[in-house]
C-alpha positions as CSV (number, residue, x, y, z in Angstrom):
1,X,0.0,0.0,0.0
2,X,3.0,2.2,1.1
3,X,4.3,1.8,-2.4
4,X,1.1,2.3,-4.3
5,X,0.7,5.7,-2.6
6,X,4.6,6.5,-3.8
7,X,3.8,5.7,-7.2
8,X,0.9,7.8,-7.0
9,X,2.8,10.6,-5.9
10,X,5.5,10.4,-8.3
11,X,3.1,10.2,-11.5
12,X,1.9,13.4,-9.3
13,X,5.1,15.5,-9.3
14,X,6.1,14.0,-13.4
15,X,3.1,15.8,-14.7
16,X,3.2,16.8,-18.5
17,X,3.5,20.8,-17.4
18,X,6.7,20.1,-15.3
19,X,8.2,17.9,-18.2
20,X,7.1,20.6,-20.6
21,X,9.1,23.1,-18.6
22,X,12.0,20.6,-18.0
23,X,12.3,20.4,-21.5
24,X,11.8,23.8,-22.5
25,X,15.0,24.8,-20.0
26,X,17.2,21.7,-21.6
27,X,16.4,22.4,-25.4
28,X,17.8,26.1,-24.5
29,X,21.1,25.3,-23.2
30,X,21.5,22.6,-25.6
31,X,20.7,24.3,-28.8
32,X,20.8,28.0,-28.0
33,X,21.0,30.5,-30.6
34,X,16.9,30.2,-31.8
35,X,14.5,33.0,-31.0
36,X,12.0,30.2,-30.4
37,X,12.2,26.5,-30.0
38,X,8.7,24.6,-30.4
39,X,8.5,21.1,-29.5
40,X,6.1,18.1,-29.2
41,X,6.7,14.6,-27.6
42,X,6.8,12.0,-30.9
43,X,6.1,9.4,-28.0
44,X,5.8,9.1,-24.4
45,X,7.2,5.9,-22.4
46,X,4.8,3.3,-20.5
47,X,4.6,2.0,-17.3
48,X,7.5,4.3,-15.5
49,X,7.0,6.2,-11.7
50,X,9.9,8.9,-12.3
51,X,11.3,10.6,-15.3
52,X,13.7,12.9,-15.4
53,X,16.1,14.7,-18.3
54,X,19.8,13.1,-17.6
55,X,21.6,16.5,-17.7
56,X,25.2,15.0,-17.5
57,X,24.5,13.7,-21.4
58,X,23.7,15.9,-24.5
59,X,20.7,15.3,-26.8
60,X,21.7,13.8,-30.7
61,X,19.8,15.7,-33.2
62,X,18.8,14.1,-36.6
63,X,16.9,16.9,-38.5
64,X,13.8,18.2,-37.1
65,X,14.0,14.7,-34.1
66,X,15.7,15.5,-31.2
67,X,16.4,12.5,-28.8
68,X,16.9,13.8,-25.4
69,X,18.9,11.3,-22.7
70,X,16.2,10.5,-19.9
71,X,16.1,8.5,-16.7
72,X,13.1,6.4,-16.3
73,X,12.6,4.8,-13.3
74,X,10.0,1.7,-13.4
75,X,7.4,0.9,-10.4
76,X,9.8,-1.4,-8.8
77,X,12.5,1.5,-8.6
78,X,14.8,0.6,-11.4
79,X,16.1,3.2,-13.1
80,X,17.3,2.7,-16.9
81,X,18.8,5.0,-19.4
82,X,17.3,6.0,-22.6
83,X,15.8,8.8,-25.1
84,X,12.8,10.6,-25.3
85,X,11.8,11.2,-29.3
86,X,10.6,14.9,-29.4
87,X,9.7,16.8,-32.9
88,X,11.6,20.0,-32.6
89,X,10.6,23.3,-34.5
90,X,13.7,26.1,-34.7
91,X,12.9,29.5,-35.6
92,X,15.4,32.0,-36.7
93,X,14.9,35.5,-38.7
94,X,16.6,34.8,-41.9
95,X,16.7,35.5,-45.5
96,X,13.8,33.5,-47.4
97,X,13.8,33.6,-51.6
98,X,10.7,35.2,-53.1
99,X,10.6,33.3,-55.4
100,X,13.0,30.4,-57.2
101,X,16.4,31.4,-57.8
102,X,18.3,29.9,-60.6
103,X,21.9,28.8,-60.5
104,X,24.8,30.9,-61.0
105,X,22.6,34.3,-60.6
106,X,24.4,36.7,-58.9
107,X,22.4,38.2,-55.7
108,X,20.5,41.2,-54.8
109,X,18.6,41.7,-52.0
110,X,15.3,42.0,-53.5
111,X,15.5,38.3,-54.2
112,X,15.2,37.9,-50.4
113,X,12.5,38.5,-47.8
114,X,13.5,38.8,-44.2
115,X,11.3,36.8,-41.6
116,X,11.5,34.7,-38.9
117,X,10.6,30.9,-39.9
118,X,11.6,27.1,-39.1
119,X,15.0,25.8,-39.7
120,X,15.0,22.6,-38.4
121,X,16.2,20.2,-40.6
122,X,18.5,23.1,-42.8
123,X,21.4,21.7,-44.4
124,X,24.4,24.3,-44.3
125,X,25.2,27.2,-42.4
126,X,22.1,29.7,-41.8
127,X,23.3,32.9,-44.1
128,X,23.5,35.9,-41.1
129,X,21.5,39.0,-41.9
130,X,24.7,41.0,-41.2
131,X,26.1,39.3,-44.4
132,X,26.1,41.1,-47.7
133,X,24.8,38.7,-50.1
134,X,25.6,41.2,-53.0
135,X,28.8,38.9,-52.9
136,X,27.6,35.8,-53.7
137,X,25.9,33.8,-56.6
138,X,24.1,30.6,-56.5
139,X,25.9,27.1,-57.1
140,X,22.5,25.6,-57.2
141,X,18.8,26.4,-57.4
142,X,17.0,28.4,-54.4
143,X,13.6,27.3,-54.4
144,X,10.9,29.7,-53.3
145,X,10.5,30.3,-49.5
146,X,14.0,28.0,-48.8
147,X,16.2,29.8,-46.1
148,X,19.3,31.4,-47.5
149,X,22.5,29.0,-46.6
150,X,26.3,28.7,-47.3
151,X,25.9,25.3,-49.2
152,X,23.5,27.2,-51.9
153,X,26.1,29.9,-52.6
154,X,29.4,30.6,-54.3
155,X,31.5,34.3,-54.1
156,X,31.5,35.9,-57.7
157,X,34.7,35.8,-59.0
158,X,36.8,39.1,-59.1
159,X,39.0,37.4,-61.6
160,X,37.7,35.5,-65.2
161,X,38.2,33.3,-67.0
162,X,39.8,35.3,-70.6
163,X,40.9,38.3,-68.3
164,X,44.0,40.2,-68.7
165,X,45.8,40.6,-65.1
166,X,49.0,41.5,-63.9
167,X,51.0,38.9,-62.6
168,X,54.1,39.1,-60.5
169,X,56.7,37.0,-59.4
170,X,59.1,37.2,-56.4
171,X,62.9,35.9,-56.6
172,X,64.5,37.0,-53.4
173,X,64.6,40.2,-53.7
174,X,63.6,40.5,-57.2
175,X,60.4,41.1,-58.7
176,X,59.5,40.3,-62.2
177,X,55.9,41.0,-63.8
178,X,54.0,40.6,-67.0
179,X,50.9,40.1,-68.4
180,X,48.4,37.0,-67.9
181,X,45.7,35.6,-69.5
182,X,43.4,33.9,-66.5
183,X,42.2,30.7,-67.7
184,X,39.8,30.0,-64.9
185,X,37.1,31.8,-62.4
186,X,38.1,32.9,-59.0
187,X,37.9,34.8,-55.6
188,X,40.5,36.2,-53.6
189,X,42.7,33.8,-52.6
190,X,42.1,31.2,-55.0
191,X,45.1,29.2,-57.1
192,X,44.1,29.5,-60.4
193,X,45.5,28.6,-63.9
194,X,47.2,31.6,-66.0
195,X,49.0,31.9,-69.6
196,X,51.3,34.5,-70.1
197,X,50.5,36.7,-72.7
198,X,54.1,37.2,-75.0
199,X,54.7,33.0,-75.1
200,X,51.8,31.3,-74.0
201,X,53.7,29.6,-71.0
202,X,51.1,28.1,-68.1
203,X,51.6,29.0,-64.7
204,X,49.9,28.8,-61.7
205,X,48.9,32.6,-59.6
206,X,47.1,33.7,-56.5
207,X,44.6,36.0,-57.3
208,X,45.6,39.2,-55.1
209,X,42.7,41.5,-56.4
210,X,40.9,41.8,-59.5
211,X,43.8,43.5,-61.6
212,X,46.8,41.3,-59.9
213,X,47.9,38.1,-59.4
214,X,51.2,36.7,-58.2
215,X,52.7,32.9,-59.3
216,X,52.6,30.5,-57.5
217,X,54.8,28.1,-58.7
């Protein structure tokens, strides 16, 4: 009887409100970073007394399914570790396309709306607002209403393919430089492919800017 009237008291204290708010506090510290964090419980384990969010042990996330470490203690007292399965809902304030975007278009910011919607499930790093996207073009299709991430986009090149740039090469203290044809695309930064302009001869140059490169080889 003694135990009946624990078990009762427990199923008391584990009511759905408490494990709402138990939830609601870990989801936070683990995935901070959201202005607001929705969730539902997928499914809720049978037959336990007590359960209780194991905060030594961090949550795995698999798109918008968050499994959360849990220790569920059964009406004879045993206490086992698993996960609780709880659909997750991540809103962020991010760029969204208007409308589809088709690959290789360079970006403006009329191509974007900004509001706050779910990211759960994104693929890529979430674009930040402070980010000017006037540097970037697509390496893939945007579809309408899709949040604006890293995986989607490519910098425009400052050099091209067929321009004429000034290349320059270092010997010690010597510097030699001539003219270049650039055989490829590229940003700053990038190794690319060059043929100089008097004999053809290849080389290979890192794009300083978009008037001078220096060899790399």
């Amino acid at each position: 009887m003694f135990m009946f009237l624990l078990n009762i008291i427990s199923f008391i204290f584990q009511s759905p409100d408490k494990l709402n708010q138990d939830i609601d506090r870990y989801l936070a510290k683990e995935i901070p970073g959201y202005e607001k964090i929705e969730f539902k419980i997928v499914k809720m384990p049978q037959n336990f007394s007590k359960l209780e969010i194991n905060e030594s042990m961090s949550a795995n996330i698999s798109g918008n399914i968050i499994y959360i470490p849990i220790l569920l203690t059964d009406k004879e007292n045993r206490t086992n570790k698993t996960y609780l399965t709880v659909n997750i809902k991540l809103y962020k304030t991010v760029y969204c396309a208007k409308g589809d975007i088709e690959r290789k278009k360079e970006l403006k910011d009329t191509d974007f709306e900004i509001k706050q919607v779910d990211v759960a499930g994104t693929h890529g790093k979430i674009i930040s607002l402070d980010e000017k996207i006037s540097l970037y073009r697509t390496k893939s299709i945007i579809r309408k209403g899709e949040a604006l991430v890293s995986d989607l986009l490519e910098k425009i090149p400052i050099v091209r393919a067929g321009d004429r740039v000034k290349a320059y090469y270092l010997d010690g203290n010597i510097e030699v430089n001539f003219y270049v044809l650039a055989k490829q695309d590229g940003v700053e930064g990038d190794i690319i492919h060059v043929t100089k302009m008097d004999d053809n001869k290849q080389y290979k140059a890192k794009i300083v800017d978009s008037n001078n490169v220096l060899i790399n080889e």
